[in-house]
Every structure is written in structure tokens, then in C-alpha cells.
N, C-alpha and C positions, 0 to 999 in steps of 0.2 A: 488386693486382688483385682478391684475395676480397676484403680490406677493401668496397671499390669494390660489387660486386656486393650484399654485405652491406646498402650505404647504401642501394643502387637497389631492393632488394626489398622488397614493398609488404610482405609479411609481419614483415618487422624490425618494419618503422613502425607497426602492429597489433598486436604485442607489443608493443612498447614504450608504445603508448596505455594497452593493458589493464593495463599493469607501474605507470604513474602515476595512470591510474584506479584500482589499488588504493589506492596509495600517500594520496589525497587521502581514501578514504573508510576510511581509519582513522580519521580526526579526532573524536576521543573517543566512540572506538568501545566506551569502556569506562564509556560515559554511563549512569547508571540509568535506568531507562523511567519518564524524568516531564519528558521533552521534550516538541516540538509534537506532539499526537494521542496523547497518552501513551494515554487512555481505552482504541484501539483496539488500539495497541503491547501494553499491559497484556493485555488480554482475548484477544490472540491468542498471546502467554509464557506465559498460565498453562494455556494446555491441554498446551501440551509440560512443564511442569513437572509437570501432576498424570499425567503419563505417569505419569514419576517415580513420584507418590506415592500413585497409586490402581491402576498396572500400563498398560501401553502395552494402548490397543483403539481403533483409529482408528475404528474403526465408532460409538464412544458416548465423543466426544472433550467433557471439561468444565473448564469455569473456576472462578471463586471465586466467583462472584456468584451469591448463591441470587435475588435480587428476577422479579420479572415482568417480562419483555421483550419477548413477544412481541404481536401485535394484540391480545388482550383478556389485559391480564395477568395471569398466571398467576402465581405463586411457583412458584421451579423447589427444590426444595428440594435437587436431586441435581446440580446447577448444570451442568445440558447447554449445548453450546455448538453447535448445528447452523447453522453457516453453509455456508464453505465446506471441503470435502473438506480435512483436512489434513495436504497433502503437504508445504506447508513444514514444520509439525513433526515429520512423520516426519522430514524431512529434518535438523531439529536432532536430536531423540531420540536417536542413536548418540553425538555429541559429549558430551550429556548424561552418557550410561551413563560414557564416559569418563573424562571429565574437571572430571565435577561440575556442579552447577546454578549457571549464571552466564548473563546476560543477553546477555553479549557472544557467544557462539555464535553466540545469534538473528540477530545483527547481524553476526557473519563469514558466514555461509550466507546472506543476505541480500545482502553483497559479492558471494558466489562467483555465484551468477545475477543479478545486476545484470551486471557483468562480460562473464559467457556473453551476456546481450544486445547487448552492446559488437558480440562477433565476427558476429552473426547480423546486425545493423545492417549492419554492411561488405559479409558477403556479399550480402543483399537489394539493397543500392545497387549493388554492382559490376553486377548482374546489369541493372537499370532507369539507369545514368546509364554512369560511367565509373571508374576506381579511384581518380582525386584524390576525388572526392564520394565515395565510398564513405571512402575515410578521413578527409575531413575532419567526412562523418557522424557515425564513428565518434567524433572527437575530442569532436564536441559532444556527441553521447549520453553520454559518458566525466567531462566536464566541466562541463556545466549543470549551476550550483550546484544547483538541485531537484532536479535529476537524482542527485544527487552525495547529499545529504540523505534522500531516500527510497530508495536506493540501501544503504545501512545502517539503514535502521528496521527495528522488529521488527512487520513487516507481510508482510500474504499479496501484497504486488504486485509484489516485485521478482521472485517466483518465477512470477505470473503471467503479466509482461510477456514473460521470456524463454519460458516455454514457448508463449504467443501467437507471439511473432516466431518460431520453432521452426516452428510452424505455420503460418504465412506461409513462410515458406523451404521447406518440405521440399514441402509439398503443390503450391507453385504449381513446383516442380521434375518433380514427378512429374505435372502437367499436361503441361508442354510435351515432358519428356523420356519420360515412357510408362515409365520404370526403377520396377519393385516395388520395390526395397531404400529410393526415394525414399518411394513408397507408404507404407511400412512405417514407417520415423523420422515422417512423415505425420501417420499416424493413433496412433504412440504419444503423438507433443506435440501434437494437436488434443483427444483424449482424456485428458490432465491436464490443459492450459490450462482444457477447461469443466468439471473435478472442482474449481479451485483457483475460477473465477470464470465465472459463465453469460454475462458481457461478452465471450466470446472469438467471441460471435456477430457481433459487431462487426467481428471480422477478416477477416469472410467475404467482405465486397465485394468487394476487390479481386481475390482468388481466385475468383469468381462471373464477373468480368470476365475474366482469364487463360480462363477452363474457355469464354465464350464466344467469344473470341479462337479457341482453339485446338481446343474441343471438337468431337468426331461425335457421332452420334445412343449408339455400340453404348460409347464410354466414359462420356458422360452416366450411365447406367446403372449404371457403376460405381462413377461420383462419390458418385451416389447413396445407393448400397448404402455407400460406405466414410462418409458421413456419418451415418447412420442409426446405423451399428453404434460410430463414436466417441462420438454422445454418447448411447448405452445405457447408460454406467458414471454420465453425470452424470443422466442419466433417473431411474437405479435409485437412486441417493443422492437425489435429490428424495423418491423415495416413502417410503425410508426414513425420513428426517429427519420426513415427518408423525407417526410413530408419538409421537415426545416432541413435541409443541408448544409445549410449557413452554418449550424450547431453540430454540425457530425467534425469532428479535428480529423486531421488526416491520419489515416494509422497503418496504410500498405507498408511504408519503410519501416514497420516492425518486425516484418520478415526477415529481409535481408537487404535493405536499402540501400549499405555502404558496402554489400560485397562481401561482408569478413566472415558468412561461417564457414567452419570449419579451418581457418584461415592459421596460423600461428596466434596471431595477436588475439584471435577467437579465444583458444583453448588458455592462454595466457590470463587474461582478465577473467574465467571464468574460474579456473580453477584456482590458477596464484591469485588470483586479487582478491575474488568475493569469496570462494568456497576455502580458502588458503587463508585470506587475510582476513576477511569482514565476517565469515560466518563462526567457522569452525576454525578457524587457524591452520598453521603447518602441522602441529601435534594434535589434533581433531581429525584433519585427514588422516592420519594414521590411523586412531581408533574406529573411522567410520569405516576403511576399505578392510580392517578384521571385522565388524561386526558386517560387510556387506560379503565376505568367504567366507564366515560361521553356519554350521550347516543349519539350516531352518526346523521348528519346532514341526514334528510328524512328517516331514517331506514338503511343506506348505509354503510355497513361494511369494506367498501376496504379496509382502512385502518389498521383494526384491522386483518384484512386473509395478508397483507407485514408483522405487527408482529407477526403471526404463519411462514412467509414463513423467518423470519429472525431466530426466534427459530428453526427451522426445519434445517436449515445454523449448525448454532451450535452446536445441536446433532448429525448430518450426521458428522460434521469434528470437532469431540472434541476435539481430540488431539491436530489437528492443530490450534484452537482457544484456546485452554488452555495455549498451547506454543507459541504462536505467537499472540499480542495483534494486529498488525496492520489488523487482519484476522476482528477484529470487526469496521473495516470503513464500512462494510456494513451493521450494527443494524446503524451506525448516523445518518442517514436520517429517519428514522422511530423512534429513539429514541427523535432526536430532535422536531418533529411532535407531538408524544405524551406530550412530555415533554411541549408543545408551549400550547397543546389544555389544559394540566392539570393545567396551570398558568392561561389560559381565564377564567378557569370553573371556578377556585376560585377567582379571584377577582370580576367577577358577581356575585359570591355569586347564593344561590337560595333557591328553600323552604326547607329550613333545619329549626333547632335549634339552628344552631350557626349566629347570627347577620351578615350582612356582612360584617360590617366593621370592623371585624374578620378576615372575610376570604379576605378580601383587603389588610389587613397590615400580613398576613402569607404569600399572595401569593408574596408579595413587601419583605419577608426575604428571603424566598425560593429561589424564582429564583435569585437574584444575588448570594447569597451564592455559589449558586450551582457551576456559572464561578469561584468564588473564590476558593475555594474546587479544585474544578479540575486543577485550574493554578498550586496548591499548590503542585502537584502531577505530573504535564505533564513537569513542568520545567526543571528537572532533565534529561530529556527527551532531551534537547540541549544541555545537555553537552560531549565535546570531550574528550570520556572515556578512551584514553591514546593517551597523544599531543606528545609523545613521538614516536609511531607509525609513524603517518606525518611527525616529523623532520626525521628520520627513510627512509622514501619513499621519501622525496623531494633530498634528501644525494643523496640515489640510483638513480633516477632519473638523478640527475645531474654529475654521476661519471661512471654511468655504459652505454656499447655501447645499442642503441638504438634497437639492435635486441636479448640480452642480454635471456635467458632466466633462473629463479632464483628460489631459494628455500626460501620461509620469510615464516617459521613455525609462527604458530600464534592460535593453537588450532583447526587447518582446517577453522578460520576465513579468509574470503579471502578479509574483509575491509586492511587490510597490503599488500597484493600482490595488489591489484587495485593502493593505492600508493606510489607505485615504479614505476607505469607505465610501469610494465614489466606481461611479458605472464610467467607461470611456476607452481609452486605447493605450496597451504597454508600449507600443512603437511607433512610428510615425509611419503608418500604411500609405498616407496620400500627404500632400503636398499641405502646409499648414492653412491655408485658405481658403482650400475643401474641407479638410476636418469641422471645420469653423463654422463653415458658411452653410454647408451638406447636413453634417451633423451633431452641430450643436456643442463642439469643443467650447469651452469657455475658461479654460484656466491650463496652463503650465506649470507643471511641477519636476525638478530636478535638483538630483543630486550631485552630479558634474558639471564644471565651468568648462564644457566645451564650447566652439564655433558657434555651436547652433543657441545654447542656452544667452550665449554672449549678444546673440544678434536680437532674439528676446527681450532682453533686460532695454537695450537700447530703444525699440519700439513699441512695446509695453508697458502699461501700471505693473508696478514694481509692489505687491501686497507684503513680501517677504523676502527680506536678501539680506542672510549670513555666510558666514564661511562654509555652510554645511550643505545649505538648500536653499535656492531659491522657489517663491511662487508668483507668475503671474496672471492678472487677470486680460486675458485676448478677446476682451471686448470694449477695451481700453485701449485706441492708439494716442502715444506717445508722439510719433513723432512717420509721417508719414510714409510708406512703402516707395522706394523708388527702384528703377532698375539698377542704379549706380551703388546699392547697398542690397544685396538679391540673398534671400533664404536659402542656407547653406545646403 
């Protein structure tokens, strides 16, 4: 009879989701950051590393990269990294002090709130459908290959996603239930979600809708004040961050920089590629646009005002979600919601025309498909898109001084200068004899035999030259600079 109980209780089956959603996002969790998005993976590791190696001050958190990043570029020569507040590497730092500097951290603390989103998923839907859709939510949020994929990167979204849904959850509690203690959880995860990403503004609709549902004039008032005072922390970090500009990267052409919303190619990439291919598949979209025309549980549209407020994400920053897929971890939570409710509605079936043992055995193709589909696409997605780079940086690492700092041209990619574990410049921003002379360039690293690498080797200590990578030391000439042999 416990057995029995055991099986029936939704909580086993919740554990148990969370216990194989870890299980899946181990899968080479011991990967070096030169998968997909390495660039961002990279630049968001090495501020927790130079915790490490410059002393933990999350107030003047920096990377390796001295170049110009921001709207008019600077050279940052003290390589500031002022994006977003960073609480995911606080969150690695302790691991660090631990148990040493290793990539994989980034990517277990990255598990541990992806995960925590899992349970906040469940609760949210129990609350707006019923407890199958709440766990079969959970399942998909657990289990969509992206999901699963960005879910272990060493990125600020899986900490962001959960403290959003945090904030979804506690605050639309503390609406209808009036509990402080609700209040309180509230405004601590509404007040990291906008320190980690200013997108948590996004999460507001549906909570703006609950507050109009349920609100009176005399707690409006309070809403208020409790909103005003949560994002004072991400207020005061904005002003902050102007002080280094050098360290703010440029991020107006997140809008619309290239022109394309609402454009063809817009709705193309967003719906065929990412929400069609990479998220949900072609047979996911189906089950999401039923469960997004299934009529809502009491009349209660929450749900359906998170997908205007994740479409509204979209439009506001098209460029930057046209260009950047990991921009759409915040449709997964409401995609896989939809996509949960659209599978329930059809395997009940209901008074239609079509039988339902129709709509039993479509809804039973549909949704596995969908994880198949999207494995089929996200895979690629783990691969280490030149293993060349790495042997490249572990070389440098191990031959060059520890205070070294270096030039690894790489496209302005700065997954190559992360590693070499050295501080310096992914591009060649100034002419090589400024770099040098200005700021303390002392070594060349590449991994192409171009023009420039070639002109190198020739006037250069030559420390390393294979087929694969050279390294030289540019404090070493060879053979002297003349105009009749001029830097390419």
C-alpha cells in the first residue's frame, strides 16, 4: 500500500523528472568552452576565473579581452566586463576556491538552476491547468533537447530563467494570496532575475494581469512600491556600469540593427528555424498552437498574456534573437507549457468529429517526435567546432609566463584567447606595433597560415610551429622591420 501511494504522488514523479533531467545534462558536461556560443560561454568563465586571479569584487567583474567593445570603441586595457550583474559567478566562485579552476562547475551550477526551473515550471502550471500538465510541463521543460543543451552551458540564462520563473511564482502568489512571506521570496527573485538580465521585464504581463484580476486600489499601491524598490539594485548597477564604458559592449543593434523585424526572413528564422527546428520542431508547433486555442482553466488567461509577453521579448530585440538563438531560453518555459497543455487536450480528445482514439494515437506521435526532431538539430550543438583552438590554448597556456599578455586573432572570437588563459586581444584593433609598444602584446598565437601569421614567423622567435598553430614571441625580432616587407 506505501509502495502504491508512492507511485500516485505527483511529487515522486517530479523527483524523478528532476533526477533524469540531471542525468541527461551531464552529457559531456566535461566539454571545453569551444561548443556552440563558445564566444559568450568564454567571456562569461573568465570573469569567474579572474575572480580567481585578480581577487573576487563582483562590483568590477573582468574578462580577458582588452579590445573595444563597447558603442564607440574603446580599448578596455583593464578588460571590464559590465554586462549583467554576476550572480551566476558568484554562484560558481565558492566551487572554484574549492576545488580548483575547471569549466565544468560553470556547467554543474548551470544544471543546478536549470533544474530548480524544472520545479517552479510544475508549480506555475499546477496553479493555472491541473497536475498532469503541470508534470507533463515539467517533463518537456526537463527534456527539450535546447532546453537540455543550454541547460549546462556556461551562460547567465539558466540562472536567469529560474530566477524569472521565481518571480513568476512567488509574486503572482502573493497577489492573490496577500501572504508577506509570498511578498518576500517575491521581491528577492524579481530583484536578481533584473541584476542577472533587464528581460525579466518581460515577465511582467502576466503578473500585471493576475494584479488586475485580483487587485484593489489600497494594494496597487503596494505593488507598486514593491516594484520600484526590486529593481533599485538593477537601477543602481546601471549607473554604476557607466562609470567604465570601456566595459559596457554595445548592445543598441539588439533592437533592430539590421533592419529585419518583422521582415520575411524575421518570421522565417524565428518560427522555421528556432521555434520549428531548434526548439519544438514542426510536430511541437502543432501541439503548442492547440494547447495555445485550448480554452483556459476558469476563464484565466495568464498564461496566454507570458506568450504575448514572450512575443513582445522578440519583437523589442529582433535582431538580437535572430542573431543569437540562446536569446529564445525565454519562449521555453511558456513554450513548453503550451506544448504540455496541447498534448493533454488531445489525447482527451473532446466533442469534435474526429474520434478520440484518433486524437490518442496523434497525440502519442506528436509529442515524442517532437524530442526526436529537435535532438536531431540541437546535437551539432555539442560539437567542439575547431579542437584545434584548445590544443592551441592548452600549448600557450603551458609555455607562455603567467602574466603574458597575447594576441590569438580569431575573427574577434574571444572563445581562443579564454584558452590560453591569458588576458589580451581576439583581433588585431591597432596596428601590431601599438599593440606591442602601447599595451604590452608580447606573444602571437594562431591558428591559420595566413599573410599576416606568415609575415610573423619571418620576423619573429618562432616558440612554436606546427601544422596546426603557431606561437610567437613579439619581443624577439628576428630579423628587422623594413618598409620593403610592411605588416599585412
Amino acid at each position: 500500500m506505501t509502495i502504491l501511494k508512492i507511485f500516485v504522488n505527483q511529487y515522486f514523479w517530479l523527483l524523478l523528472i528532476i533526477f533524469f533531467g540531471l542525468l541527461v545534462r551531464l552529457y559531456k558536461i566535461d566539454s571545453p568552452i569551444a561548443d556552440w556560443h563558445s564566444w559568450r560561454q568564454a567571456d562569461t568563465a573568465a570573469v569567474t576565473r579572474n575572480f580567481i586571479k585578480s581577487g573576487f569584487n563582483p562590483f568590477f567583474p573582468k574578462y580577458d579581452d582588452m579590445s573595444g567593445i563597447s558603442e564607440k570603441p574603446i580599448i578596455n586595457p583593464a578588460g571590464f566586463r559590465f554586462v549583467e550583474f554576476p550572480v551566476y559567478n558568484i554562484a560558481v566562485y565558492p566551487l572554484y576556491l574549492l576545488f580548483g579552476v575547471a569549466d565544468i562547475y560553470h556547467r554543474l551550477v548551470s544544471v543546478i538552476f536549470s533544474l530548480g526551473g524544472v520545479a517552479l515550471i510544475f508549480f506555475i502550471v499546477k496553479r493555472y491547468a491541473d497536475t498532469i500538465v503541470a508534470l507533463v510541463s515539467a517533463f518537456t521543460f526537463a527534456f527539450l533537447p535546447f532546453n537540455v543543451f543550454f541547460g549546462r552551458t556556461t551562460l547567465p540564462e539558466p540562472t536567469f530563467v529560474f530566477f524569472a520563473l521565481g518571480m513568476v511564482y512567488f509574486v503572482d502568489k502573493w497577489i492573490w494570496e496577500r501572504k508577506s512571506i509570498w511578498g518576500i521570496w517575491g521581491f528577492i527573485f524579481t530583484a536578481v532575475a533584473f541584476l542577472v538580465k533587464p528581460w525579466a521585464i518581460f515577465f511582467f504581463l502576466p503578473l500585471l494581469y493576475s494584479l488586475y484580476l485580483k487587485s484593489d486600489r489600497r494594494f496597487l499601491g503596494k505593488f507598486i512600491l514593491f516594484t520600484l524598490f526590486a529593481i533599485l539594485p538593477f537601477v543602481l548597477w546601471r549607473l554604476w556600469m557607466l562609470q567604465q564604458p570601456e566595459g559596457i559592449p554595445a548592445s543598441g543593434w539588439l533592437l533592430n540593427g539590421d533592419g529585419i523585424r518583422f521582415r520575411p526572413a524575421f518570421w522565417w528564422w524565428i518560427i522555421s528555424e528556432r521555434i520549428g527546428g531548434e526548439i519544438l520542431s514542426a510536430t511541437g508547433i502543432v501541439l503548442f498552437f492547440i494547447g495555445l486555442l485550448s480554452k483556459p482553466k476558469n476563464g484565466n488567461y495568464f498564461l496566454h498574456f507570458w506568450v504575448l509577453s514572450s512575443f513582445l521579448f522578440t519583437v523589442v530585440f529582433a535582431t538580437g534573437n535572430v542573431r543569437h538563438n540562446y536569446y529564445q531560453t525565454l519562449f521555453v518555459p511558456v513554450a513548453s507549457i503550451f506544448f504540455s497543455l496541447g498534448f493533454v487536450a488531445l489525447f482527451k480528445g473532446g466533442n469534435s468529429f474526429i474520434p478520440r482514439i484518433w486524437t490518442i494515437i496523434v497525440a502519442l506521435i506528436l509529442f515524442p517526435l517532437s524530442f526526436y526532431f529537435g535532438f536531431h538539430v540541437v546535437k551539432e550543438f555539442y560539437k567542439i567546432n575547431n579542437p584545434v583552438m584548445v590544443e592551441a590554448g592548452k600549448k600557450a597556456d603551458q609555455i607562455l609566463p603567467k602574466d603574458a599578455i597575447v594576441l590569438a586573432p580569431y575573427n574577434g572570437d574571444t572563445a581562443f584567447l579564454y584558452q590560453t588563459n591569458r588576458r589580451g586581444f581576439a583581433a588585431e584593433v591597432l596596428p601590431l606595433d601599438e599593440l606591442v609598444t602601447d599595451y604590452g602584446v608580447g606573444y602571437y598565437i594562431s591558428t591559420t597560415r595566413d599573410d599576416k601569421t606568415n609575415w610573423v614567423l619571418r620576423h619573429f622567435q618562432i616558440l612554436e610551429d606546427n601544422p596546426k598553430f603557431v606561437i610567437a614571441d613579439l619581443q624577439v625580432v628576428k630579423i628587422p622591420l623594413t618598409p620593403e616587407d610592411p605588416e599585412p
